[in-house]
CHARMM-style PDB file with segment names, atoms N, HN, CA, C and O in Angstrom:
ATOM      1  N   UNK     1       2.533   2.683  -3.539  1.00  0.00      PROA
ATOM      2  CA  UNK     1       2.854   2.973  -2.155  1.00  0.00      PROA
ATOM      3  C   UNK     1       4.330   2.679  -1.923  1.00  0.00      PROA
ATOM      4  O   UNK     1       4.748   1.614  -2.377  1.00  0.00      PROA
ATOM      5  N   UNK     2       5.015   3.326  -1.402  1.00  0.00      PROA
ATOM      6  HN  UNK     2       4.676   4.191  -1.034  1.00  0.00      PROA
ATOM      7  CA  UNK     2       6.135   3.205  -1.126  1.00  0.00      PROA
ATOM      8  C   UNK     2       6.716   2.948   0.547  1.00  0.00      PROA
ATOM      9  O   UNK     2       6.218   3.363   1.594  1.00  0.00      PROA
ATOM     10  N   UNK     3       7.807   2.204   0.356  1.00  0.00      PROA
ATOM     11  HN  UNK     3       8.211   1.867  -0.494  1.00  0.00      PROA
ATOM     12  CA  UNK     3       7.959   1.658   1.803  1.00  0.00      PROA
ATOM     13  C   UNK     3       9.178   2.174   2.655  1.00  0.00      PROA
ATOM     14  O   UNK     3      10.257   1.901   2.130  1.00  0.00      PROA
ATOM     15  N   UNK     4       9.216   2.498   3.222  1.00  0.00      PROA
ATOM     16  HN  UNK     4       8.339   2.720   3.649  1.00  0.00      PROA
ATOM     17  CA  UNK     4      10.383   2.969   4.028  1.00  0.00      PROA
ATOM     18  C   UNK     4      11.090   2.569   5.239  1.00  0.00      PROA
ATOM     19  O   UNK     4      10.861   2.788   6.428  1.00  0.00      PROA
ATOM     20  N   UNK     5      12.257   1.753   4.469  1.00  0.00      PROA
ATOM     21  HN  UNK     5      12.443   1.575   3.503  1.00  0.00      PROA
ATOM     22  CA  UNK     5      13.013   0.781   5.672  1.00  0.00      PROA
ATOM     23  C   UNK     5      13.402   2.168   6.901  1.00  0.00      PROA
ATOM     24  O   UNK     5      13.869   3.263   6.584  1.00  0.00      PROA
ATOM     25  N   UNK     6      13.073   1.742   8.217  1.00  0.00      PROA
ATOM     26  HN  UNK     6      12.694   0.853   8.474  1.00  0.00      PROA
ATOM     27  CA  UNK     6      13.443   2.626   9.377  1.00  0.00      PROA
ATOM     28  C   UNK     6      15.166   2.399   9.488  1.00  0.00      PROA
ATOM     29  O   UNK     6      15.988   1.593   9.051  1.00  0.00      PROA
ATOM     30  N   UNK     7      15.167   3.730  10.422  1.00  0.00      PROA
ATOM     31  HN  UNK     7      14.499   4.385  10.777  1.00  0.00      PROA
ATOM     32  CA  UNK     7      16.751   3.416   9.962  1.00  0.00      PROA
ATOM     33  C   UNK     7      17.054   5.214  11.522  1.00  0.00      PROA
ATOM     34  O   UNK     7      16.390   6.201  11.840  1.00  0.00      PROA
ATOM     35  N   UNK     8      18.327   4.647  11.917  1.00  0.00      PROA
ATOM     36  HN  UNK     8      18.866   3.845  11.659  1.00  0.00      PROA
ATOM     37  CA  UNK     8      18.769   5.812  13.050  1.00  0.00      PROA
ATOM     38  C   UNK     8      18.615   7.155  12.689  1.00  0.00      PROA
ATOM     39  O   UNK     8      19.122   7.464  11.611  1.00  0.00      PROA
ATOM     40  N   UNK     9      17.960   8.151  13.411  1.00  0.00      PROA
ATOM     41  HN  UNK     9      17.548   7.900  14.287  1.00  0.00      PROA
ATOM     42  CA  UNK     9      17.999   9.266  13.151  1.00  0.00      PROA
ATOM     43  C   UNK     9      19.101   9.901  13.917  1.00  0.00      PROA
ATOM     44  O   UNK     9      19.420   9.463  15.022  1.00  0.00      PROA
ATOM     45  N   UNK    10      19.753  11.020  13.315  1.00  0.00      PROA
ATOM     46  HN  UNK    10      19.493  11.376  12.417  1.00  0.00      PROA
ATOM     47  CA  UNK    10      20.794  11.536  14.082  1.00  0.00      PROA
ATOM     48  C   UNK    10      20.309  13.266  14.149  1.00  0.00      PROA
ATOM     49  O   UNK    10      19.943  14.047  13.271  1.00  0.00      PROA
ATOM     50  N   UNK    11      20.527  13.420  15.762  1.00  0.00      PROA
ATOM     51  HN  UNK    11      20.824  12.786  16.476  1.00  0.00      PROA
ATOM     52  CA  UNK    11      20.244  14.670  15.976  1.00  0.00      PROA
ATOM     53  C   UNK    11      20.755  16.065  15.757  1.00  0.00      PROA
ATOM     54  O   UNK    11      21.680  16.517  16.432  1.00  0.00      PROA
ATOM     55  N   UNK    12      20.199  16.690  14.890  1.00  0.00      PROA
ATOM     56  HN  UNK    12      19.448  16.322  14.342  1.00  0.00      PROA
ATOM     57  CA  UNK    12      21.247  17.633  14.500  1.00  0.00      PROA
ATOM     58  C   UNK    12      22.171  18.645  15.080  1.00  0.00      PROA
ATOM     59  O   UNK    12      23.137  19.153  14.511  1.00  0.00      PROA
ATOM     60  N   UNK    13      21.678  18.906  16.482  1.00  0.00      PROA
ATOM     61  HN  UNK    13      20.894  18.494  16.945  1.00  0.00      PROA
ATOM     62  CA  UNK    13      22.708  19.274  17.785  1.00  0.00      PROA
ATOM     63  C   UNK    13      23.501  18.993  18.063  1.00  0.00      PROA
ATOM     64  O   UNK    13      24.593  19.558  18.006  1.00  0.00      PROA
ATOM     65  N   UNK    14      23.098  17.601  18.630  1.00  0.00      PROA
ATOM     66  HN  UNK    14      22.211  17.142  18.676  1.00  0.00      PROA
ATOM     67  CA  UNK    14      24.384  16.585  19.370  1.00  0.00      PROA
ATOM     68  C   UNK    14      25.032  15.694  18.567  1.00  0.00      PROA
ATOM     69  O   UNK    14      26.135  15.246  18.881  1.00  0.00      PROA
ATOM     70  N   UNK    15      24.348  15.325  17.354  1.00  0.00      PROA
ATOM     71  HN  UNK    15      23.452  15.689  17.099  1.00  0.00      PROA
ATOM     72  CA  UNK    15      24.778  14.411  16.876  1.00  0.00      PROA
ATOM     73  C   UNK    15      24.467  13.094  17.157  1.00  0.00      PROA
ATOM     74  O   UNK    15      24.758  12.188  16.377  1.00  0.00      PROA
ATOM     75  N   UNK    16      23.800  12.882  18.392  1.00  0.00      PROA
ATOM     76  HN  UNK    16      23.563  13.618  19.026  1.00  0.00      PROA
ATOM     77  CA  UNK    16      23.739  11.238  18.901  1.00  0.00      PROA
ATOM     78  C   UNK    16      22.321  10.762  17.890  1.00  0.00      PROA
ATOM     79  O   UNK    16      21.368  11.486  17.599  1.00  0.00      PROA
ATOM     80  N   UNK    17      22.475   9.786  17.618  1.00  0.00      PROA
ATOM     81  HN  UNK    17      23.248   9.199  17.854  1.00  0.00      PROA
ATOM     82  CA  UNK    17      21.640   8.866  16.984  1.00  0.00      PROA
ATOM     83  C   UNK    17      20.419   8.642  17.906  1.00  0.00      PROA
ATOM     84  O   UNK    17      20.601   8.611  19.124  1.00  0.00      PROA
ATOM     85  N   UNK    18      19.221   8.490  17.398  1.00  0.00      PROA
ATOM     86  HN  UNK    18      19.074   8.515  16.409  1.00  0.00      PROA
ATOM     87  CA  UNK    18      17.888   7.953  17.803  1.00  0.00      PROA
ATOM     88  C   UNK    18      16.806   6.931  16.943  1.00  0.00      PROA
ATOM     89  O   UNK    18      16.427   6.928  15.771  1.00  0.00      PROA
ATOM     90  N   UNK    19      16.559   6.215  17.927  1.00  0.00      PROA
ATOM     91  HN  UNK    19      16.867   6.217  18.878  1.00  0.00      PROA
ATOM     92  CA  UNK    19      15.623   5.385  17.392  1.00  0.00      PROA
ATOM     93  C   UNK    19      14.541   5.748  17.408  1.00  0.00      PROA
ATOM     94  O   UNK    19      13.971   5.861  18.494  1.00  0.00      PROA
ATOM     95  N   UNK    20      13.753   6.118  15.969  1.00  0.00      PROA
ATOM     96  HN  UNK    20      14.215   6.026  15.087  1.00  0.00      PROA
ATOM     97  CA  UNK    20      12.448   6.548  15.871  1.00  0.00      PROA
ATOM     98  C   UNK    20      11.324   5.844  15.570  1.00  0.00      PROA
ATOM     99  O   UNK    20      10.890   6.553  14.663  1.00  0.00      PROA
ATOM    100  N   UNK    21      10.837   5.291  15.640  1.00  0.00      PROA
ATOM    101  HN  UNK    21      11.189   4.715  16.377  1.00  0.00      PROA
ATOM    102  CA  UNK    21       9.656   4.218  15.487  1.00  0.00      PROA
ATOM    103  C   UNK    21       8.403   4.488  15.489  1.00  0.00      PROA
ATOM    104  O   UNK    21       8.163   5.015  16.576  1.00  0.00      PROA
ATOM    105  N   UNK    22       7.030   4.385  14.575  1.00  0.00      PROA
ATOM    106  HN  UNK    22       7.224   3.957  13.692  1.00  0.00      PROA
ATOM    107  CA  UNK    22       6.179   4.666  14.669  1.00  0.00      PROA
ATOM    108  C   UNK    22       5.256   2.962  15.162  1.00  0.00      PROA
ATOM    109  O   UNK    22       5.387   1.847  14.656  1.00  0.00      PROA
ATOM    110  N   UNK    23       4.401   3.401  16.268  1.00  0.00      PROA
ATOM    111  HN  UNK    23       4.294   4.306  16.679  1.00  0.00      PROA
ATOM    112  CA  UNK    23       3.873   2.406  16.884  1.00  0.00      PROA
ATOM    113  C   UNK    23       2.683   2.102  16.016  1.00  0.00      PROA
ATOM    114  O   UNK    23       2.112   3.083  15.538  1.00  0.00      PROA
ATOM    115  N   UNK    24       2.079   0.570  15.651  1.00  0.00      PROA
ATOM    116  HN  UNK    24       2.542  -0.226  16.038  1.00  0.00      PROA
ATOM    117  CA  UNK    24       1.172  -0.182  14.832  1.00  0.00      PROA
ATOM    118  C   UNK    24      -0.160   0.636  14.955  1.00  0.00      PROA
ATOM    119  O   UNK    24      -0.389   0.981  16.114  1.00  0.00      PROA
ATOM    120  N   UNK    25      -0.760   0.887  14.358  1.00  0.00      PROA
ATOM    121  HN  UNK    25      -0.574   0.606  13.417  1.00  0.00      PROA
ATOM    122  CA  UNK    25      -2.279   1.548  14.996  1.00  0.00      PROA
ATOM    123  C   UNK    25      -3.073   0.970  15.677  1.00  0.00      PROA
ATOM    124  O   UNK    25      -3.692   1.598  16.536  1.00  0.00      PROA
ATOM    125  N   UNK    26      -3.275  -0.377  15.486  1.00  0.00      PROA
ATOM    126  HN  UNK    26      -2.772  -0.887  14.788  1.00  0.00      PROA
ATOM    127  CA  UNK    26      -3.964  -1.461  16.256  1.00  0.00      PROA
ATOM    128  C   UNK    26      -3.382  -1.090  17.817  1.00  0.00      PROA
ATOM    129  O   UNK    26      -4.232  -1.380  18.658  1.00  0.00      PROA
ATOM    130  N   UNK    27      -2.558  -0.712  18.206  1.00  0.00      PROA
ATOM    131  HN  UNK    27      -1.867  -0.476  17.523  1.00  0.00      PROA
ATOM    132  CA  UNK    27      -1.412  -0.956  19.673  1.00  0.00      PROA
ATOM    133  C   UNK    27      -1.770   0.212  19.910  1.00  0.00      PROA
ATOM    134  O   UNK    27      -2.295  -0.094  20.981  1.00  0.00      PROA
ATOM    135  N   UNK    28      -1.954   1.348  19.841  1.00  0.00      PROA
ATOM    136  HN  UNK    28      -1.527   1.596  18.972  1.00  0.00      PROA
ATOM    137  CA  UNK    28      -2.151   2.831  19.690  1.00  0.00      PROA
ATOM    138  C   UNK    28      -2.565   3.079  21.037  1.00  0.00      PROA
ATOM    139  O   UNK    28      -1.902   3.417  22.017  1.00  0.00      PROA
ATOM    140  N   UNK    29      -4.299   2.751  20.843  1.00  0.00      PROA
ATOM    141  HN  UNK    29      -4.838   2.477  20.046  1.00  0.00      PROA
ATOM    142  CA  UNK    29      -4.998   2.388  22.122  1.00  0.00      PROA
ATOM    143  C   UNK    29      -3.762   2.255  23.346  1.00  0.00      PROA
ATOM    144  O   UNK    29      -3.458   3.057  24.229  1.00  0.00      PROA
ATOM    145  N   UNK    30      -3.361   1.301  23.109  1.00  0.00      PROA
ATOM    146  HN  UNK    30      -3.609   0.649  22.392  1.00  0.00      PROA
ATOM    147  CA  UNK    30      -2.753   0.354  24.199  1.00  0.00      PROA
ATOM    148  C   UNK    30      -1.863   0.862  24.802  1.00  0.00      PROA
ATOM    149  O   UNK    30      -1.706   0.700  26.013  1.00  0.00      PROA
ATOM    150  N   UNK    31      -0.961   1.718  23.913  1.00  0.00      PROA
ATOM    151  HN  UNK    31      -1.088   1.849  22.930  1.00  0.00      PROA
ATOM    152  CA  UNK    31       0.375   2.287  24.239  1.00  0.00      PROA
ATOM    153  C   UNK    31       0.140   3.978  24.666  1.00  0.00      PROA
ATOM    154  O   UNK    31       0.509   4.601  25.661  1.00  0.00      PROA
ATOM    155  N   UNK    32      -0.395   4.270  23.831  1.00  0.00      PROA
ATOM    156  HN  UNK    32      -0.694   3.764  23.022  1.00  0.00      PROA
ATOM    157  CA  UNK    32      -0.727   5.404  24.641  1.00  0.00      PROA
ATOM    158  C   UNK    32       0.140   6.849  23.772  1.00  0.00      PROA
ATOM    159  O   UNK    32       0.316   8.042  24.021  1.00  0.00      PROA
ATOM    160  N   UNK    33       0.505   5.890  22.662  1.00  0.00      PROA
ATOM    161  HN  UNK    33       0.362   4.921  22.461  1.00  0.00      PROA
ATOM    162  CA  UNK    33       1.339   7.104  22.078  1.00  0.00      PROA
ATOM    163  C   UNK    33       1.480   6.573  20.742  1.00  0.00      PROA
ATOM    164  O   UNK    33       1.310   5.363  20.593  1.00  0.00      PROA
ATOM    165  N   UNK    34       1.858   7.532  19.429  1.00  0.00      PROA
ATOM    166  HN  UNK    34       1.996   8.515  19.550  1.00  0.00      PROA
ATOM    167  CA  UNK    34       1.902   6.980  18.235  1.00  0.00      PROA
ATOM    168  C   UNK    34       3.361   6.840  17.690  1.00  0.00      PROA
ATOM    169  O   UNK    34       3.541   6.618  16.493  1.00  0.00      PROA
ATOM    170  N   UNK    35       4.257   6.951  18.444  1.00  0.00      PROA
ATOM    171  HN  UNK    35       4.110   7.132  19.416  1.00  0.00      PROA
ATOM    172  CA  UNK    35       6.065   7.101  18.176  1.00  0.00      PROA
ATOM    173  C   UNK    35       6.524   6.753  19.235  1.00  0.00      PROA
ATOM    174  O   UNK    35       6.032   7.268  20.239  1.00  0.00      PROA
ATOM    175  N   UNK    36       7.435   5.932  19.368  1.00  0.00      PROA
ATOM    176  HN  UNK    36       7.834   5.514  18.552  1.00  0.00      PROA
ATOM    177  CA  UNK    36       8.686   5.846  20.455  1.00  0.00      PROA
ATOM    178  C   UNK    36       9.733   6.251  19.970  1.00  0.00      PROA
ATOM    179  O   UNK    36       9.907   5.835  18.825  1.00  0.00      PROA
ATOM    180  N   UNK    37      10.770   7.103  20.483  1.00  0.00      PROA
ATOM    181  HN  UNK    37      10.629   7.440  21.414  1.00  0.00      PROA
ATOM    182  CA  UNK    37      12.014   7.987  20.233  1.00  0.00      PROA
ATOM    183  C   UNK    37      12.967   7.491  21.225  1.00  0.00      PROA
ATOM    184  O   UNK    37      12.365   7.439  22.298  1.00  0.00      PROA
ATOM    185  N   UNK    38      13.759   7.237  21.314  1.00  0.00      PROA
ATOM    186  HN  UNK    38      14.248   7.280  20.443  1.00  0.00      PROA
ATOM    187  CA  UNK    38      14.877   6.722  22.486  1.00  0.00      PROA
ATOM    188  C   UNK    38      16.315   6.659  21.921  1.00  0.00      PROA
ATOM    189  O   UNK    38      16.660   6.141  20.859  1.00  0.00      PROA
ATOM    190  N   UNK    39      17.059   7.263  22.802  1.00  0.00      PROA
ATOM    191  HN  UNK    39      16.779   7.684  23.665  1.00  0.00      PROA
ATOM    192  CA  UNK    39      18.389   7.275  22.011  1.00  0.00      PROA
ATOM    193  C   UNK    39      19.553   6.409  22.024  1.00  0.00      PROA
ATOM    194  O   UNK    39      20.048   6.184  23.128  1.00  0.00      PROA
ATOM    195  N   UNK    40      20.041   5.923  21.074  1.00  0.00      PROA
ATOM    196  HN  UNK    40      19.638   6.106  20.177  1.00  0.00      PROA
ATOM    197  CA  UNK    40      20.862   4.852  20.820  1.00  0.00      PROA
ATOM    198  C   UNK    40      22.550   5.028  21.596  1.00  0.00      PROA
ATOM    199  O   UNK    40      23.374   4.120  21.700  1.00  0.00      PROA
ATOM    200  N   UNK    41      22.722   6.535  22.088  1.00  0.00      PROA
ATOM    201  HN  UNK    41      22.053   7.274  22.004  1.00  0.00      PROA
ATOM    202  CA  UNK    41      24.113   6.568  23.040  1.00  0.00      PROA
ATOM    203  C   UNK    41      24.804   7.078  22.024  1.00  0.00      PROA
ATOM    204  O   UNK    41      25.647   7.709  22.662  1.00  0.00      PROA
ATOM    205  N   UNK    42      25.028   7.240  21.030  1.00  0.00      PROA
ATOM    206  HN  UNK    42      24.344   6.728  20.512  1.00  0.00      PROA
ATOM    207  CA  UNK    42      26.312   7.013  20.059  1.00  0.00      PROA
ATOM    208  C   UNK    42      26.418   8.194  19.140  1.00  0.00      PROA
ATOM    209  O   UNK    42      25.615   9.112  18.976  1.00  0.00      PROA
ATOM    210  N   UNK    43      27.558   7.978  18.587  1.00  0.00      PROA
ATOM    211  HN  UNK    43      28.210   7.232  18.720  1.00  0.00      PROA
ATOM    212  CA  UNK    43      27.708   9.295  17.457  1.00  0.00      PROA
ATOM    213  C   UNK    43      28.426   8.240  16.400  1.00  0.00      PROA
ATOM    214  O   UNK    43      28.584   8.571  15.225  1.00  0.00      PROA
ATOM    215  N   UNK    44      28.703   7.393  16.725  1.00  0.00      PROA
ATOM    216  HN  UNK    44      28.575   7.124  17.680  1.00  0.00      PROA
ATOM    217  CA  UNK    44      29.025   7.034  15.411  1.00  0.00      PROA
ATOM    218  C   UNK    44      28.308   5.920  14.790  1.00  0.00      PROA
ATOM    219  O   UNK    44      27.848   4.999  15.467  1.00  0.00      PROA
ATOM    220  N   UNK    45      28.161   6.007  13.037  1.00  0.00      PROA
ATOM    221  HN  UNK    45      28.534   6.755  12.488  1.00  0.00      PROA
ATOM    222  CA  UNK    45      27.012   5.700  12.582  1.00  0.00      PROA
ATOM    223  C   UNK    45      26.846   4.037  12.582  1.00  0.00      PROA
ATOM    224  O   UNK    45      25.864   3.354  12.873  1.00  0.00      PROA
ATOM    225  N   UNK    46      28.023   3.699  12.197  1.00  0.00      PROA
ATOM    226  HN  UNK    46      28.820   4.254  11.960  1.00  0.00      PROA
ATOM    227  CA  UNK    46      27.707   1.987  12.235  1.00  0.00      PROA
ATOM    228  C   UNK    46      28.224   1.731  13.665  1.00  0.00      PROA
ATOM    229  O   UNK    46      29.207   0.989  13.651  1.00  0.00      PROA
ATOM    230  N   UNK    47      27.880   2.094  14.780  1.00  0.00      PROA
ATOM    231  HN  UNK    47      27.082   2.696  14.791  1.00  0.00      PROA
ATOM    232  CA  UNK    47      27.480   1.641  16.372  1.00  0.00      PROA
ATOM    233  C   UNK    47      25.893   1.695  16.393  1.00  0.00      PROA
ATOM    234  O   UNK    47      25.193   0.781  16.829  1.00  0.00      PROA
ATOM    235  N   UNK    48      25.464   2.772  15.916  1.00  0.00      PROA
ATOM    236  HN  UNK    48      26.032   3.514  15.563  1.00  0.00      PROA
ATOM    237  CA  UNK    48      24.039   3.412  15.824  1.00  0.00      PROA
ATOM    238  C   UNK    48      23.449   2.148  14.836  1.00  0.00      PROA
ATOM    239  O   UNK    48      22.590   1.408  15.316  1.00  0.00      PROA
ATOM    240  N   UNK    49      23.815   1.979  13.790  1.00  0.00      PROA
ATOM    241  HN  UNK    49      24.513   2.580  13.401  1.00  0.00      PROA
ATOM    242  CA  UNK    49      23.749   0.698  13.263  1.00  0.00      PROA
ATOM    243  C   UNK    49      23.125  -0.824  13.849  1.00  0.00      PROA
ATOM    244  O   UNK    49      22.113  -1.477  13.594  1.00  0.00      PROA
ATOM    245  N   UNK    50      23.954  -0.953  14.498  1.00  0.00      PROA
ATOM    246  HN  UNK    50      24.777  -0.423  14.705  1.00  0.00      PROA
ATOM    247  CA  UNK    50      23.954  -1.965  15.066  1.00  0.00      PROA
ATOM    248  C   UNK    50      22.956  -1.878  16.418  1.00  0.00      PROA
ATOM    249  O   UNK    50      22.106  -2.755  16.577  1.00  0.00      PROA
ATOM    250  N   UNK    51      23.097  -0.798  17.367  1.00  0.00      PROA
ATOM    251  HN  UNK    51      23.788  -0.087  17.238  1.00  0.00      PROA
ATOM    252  CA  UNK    51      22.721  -0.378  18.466  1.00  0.00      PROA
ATOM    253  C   UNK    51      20.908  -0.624  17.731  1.00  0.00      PROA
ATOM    254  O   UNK    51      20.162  -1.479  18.208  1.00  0.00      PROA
ATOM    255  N   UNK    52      20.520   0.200  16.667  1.00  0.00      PROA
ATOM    256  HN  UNK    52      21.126   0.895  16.280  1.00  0.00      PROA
ATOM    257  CA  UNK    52      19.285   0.122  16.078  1.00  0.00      PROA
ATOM    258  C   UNK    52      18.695  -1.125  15.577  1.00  0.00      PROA
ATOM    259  O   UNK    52      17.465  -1.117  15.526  1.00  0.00      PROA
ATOM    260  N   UNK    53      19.331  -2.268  15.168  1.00  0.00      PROA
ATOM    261  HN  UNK    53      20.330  -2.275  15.210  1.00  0.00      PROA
ATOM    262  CA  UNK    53      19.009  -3.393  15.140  1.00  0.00      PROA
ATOM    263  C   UNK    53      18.290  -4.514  15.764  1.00  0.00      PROA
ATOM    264  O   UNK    53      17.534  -5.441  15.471  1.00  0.00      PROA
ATOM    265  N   UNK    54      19.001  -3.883  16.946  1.00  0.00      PROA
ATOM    266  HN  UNK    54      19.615  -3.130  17.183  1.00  0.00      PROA
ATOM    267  CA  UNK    54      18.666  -4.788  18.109  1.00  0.00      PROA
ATOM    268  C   UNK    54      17.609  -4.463  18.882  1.00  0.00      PROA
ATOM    269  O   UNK    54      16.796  -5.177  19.468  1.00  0.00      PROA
ATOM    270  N   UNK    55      17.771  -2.871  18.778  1.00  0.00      PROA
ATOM    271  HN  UNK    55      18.432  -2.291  18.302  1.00  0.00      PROA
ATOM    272  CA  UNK    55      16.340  -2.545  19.633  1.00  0.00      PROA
ATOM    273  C   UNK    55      15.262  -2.626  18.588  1.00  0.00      PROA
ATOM    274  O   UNK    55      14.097  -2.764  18.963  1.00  0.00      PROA
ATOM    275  N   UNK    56      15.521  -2.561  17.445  1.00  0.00      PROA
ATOM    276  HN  UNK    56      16.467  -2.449  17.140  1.00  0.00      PROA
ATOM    277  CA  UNK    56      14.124  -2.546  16.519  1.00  0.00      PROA
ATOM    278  C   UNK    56      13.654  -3.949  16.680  1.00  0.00      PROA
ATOM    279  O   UNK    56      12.440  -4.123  16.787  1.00  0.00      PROA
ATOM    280  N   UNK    57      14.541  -5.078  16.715  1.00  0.00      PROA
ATOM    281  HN  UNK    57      15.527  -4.937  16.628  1.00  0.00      PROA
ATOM    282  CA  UNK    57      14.281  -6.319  16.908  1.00  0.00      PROA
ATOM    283  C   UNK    57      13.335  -6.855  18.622  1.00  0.00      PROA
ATOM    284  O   UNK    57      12.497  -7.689  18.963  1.00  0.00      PROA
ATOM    285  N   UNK    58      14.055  -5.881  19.180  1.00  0.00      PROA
ATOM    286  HN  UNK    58      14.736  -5.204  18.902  1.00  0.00      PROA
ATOM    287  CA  UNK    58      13.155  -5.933  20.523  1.00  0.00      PROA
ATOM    288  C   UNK    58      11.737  -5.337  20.151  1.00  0.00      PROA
ATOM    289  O   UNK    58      10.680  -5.948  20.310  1.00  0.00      PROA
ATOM    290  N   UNK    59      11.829  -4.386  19.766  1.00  0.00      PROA
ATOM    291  HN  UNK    59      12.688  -3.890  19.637  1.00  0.00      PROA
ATOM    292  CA  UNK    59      10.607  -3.887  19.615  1.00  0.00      PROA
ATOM    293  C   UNK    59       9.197  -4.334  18.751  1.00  0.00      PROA
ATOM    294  O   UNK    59       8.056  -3.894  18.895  1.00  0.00      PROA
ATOM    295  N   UNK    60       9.736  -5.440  17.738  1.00  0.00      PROA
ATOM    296  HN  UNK    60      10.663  -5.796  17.621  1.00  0.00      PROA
ATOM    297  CA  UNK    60       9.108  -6.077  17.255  1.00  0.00      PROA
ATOM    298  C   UNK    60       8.186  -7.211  17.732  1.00  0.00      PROA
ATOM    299  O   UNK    60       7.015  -7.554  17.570  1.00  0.00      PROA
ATOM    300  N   UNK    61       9.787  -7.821  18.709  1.00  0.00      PROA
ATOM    301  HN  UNK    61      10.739  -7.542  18.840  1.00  0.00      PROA
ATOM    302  CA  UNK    61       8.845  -8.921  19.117  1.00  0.00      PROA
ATOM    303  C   UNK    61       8.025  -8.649  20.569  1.00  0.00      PROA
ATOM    304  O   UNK    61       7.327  -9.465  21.171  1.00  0.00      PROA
ATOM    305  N   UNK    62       8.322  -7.253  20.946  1.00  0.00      PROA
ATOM    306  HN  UNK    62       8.889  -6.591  20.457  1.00  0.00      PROA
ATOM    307  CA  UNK    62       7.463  -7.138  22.183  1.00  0.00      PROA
ATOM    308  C   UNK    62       5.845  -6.683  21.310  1.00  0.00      PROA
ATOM    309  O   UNK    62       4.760  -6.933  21.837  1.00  0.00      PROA
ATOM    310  N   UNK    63       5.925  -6.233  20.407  1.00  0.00      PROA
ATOM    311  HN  UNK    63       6.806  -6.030  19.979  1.00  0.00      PROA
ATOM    312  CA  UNK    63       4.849  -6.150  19.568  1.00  0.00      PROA
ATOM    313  C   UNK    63       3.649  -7.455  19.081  1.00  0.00      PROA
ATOM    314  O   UNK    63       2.436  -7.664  19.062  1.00  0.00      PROA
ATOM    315  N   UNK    64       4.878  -8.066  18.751  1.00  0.00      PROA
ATOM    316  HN  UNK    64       5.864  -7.896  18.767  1.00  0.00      PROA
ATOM    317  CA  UNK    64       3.957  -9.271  17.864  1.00  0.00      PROA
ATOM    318  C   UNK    64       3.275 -10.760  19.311  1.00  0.00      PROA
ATOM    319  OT1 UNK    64       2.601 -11.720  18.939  1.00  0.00      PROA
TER     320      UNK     64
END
């Protein structure tokens, strides 16, 4: 099985970076959706970087 560190997606239009996240299955129920997508503001990659860090880190611990 292979694992795949998440990491900014950048849109191929605009260019702005997004945070793509697939939500736990257990939470599924709860949330009401199986992905959160939200965009990080930015075009450039190590802002997006960083910008993605923090929200993945939010997103974790609003999880756990």
């Amino acid at each position: 099985m292979t694992l795949i560190m998440p990491t900014p997606v950048k849109d191929k239009k605009s260019g702005i970076y997004y945070i793509r996240v697939r939500i736990p299955a257990d939470l599924v129920s709860t949330i009401g959706r199986h992905e959160i997508s939200k965009s990080l503001r930015t075009r450039e990659p190590s802002e997006a970087k960083e910008r993605f860090s923090a929200e993945y880190a939010a997103l974790q611990q609003r999880w756990a």
